[in-house]
Residue, then its C-alpha position, 0 to 999 in steps of 0.5 A: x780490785x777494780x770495782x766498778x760502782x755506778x753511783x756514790x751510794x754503791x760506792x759507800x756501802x760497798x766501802x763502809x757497809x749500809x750503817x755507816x751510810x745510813x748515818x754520813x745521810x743522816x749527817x749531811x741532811x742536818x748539815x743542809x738544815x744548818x747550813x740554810x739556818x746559817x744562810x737565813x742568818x739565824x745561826x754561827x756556822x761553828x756554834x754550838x748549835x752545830x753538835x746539838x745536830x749530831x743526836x738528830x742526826x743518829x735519830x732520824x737516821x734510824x727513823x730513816x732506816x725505819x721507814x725505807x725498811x717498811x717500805x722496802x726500799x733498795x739500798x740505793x734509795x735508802x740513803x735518799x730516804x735517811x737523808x731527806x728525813x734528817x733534813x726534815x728533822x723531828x719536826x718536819x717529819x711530823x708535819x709530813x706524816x699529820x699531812x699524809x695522814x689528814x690526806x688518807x683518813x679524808x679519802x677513806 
């Protein structure tokens, strides 16, 4: 079987199926925010903290999924969606939203 897969999100859909990249997206966002968190010093790269991020993870991975099904995003940008998000995490996704929101009710 040789596939041939133009991306590293084809690949892992086409292995694992779309839940399981939802959530590895999900899982590399928060661990970009902790590895910038450890950088900045604020946290121990294996603390504790670290399985506090596994329940944001799961989370915003399905708000993610949530949000690229409402825009009907294609399968290969909803990994960049879920991921983006878990960066953002519950909290950065809040300001993103009140921001976009704010933007929307002023023009209208």
């Amino acid at each position: 079987m040789s596939d041939k897969y133009q991306t590293l999100s084809e690949m892992l859909q086409a292995w694992f199926g779309g839940g399981v990249t939802t959530l590895i997206a999900a899982l590399t966002g928060r661990l970009m925010w902790h590895t910038a968190e450890v950088r900045r010093s604020k946290r121990v790269f294996f603390g504790r903290e670290l399985l506090w991020e596994l329940p944001f993870a799961v989370g915003m991975g399905l708000i993610g999924e949530g949000v690229a099904t409402y825009i009907e995003a294609g399968p290969l940008l909803r990994p960049a969606i879920v991921g983006g998000l878990a960066y953002l995490g519950p909290r950065g996704t809040e300001v993103l939203l009140a921001k976009w929101l704010n933007g929307r009710i002023g023009k209208a």
